[in-house]
N, C-alpha and C positions, 0 to 999 in steps of 0.2 A: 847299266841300262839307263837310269837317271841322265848322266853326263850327255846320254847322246839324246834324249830328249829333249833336254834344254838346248842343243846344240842345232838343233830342227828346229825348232820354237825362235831362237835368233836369227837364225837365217832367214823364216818366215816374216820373220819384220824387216827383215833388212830389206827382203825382196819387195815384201808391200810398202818401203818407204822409197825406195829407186822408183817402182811402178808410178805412186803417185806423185813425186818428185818429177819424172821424165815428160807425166800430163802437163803438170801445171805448167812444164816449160814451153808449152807447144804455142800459148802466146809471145815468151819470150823470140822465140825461133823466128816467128810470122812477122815479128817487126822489123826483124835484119833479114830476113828474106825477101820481105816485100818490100821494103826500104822506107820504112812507114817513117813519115817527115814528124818532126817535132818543132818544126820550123818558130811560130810563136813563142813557146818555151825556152827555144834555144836564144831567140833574140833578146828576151827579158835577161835569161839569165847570164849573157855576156852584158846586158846593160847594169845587171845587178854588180857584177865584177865591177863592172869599169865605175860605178859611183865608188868604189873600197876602196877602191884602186887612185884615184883619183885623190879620197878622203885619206889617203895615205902618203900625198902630194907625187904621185906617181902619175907622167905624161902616159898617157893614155887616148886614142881616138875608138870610137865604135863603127861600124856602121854594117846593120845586120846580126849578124851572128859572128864577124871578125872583130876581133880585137887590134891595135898595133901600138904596138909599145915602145917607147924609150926614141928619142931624137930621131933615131932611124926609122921607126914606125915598123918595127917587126912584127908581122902579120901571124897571128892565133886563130885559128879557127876554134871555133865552141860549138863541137859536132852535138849529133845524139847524144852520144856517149857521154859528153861532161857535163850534162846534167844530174849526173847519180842515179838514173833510173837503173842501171842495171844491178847496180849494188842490191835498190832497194826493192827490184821487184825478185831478185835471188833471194832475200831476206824473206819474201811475200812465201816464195815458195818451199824454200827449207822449213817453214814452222807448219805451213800447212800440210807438208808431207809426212808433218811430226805426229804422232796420236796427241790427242787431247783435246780440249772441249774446245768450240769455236770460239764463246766469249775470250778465254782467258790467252787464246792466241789473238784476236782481233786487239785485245788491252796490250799484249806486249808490244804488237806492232805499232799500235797507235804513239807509245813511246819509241820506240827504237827506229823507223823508219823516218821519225824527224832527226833523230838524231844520224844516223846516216847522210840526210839529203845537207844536215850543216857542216858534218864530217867533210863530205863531197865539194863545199863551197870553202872550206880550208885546205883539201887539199888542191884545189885551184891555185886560189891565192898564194900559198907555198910554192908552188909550180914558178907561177910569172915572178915571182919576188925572188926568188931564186935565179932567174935570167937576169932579174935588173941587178941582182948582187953578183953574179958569176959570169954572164955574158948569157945570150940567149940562144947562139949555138949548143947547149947543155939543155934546154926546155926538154928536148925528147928523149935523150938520156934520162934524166930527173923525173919525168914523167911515165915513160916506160917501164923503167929498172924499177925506179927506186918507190915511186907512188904508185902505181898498181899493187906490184907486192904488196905493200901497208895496206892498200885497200880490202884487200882480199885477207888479210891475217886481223883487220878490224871484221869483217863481215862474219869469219867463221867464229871468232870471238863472240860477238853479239848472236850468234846464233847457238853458242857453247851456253852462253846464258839462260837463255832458252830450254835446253835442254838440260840445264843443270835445276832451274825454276819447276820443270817438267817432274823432274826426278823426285823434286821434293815434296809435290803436292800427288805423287801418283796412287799413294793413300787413300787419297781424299776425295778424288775424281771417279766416275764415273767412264772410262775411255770410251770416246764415240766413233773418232776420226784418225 
């Protein structure tokens, strides 16, 4: 009888962390639904690229949110997307959907979502340096296959921390959220 109350007791969080998990996404949804521009963001941080890039004596032009690269001037867009926002507002919501107190998730965030958004600006750079070493037919291969994956096997990582941090102080805490 034991075994199957604890077994109702995990399910019950699991259902209350999907529940709250699936809210907090409902901003992420609205922004690829509604096609909410980043436009400003996106122009810095192909400008930010293209100065590394540059600093790296790699031909490079900008203009906008394109990049173009290498004698031929192979054109990069720098969507939404490559700004790491998604990484880091999954990150926003995995912890928040996590019980525990709000400070001590606001403190992990405050560290880990920078580290995300640098994670995000090397895995750029890898991307285009990887064209200029292999050809830049490969950028979307490279990019698709192989850097996403990573990205997402770093995010659930960082959020494994989280919950490993979670487990350790669950002692100590108070559960609010």
């Amino acid at each position: 009888m034991g075994k199957r109350i604890q077994e109702k007791e995990v399910l019950k969080e699991v259902v209350f962390f999907l529940s709250k998990f699936n809210i907090l996404l409902i901003p992420f949804y609205a922004i690829i639904y509604f096609d909410i521009s980043f436009y400003p963001l996106q122009v810095a941080f192909a400008n930010f690229i293209a100065g590394i890039l540059r600093f790296l004596k790699c031909k490079v032009l900008t203009s906008g949110f394109f990049l173009y690269l290498g004698e031929e001037a192979y054109p990069i867009d720098i969507s939404r997307d490559c700004i790491g926002w998604k990484s880091s507002y999954s990150l926003f919501a995995l912890v928040f959907a996590t019980r525990g107190r709000i400070r001590d998730k606001l403190r992990f965030l405050a560290v880990w979502i920078p580290f995300l958004l640098f994670f995000n600006v090397l895995r750029v750079l890898a991307v285009i340096l990887s064209g200029f070493a292999f050809g830049f037919e490969y950028l979307e291969l490279i990019h698709a296959i192989l850097w996403q994956g990573i990205t997402i096997i770093v995010l659930l990582a960082v959020w494994y921390l989280w919950l490993k941090k979670r487990k350790l102080n669950r002692g100590k805490e108070k559960l609010i959220i």
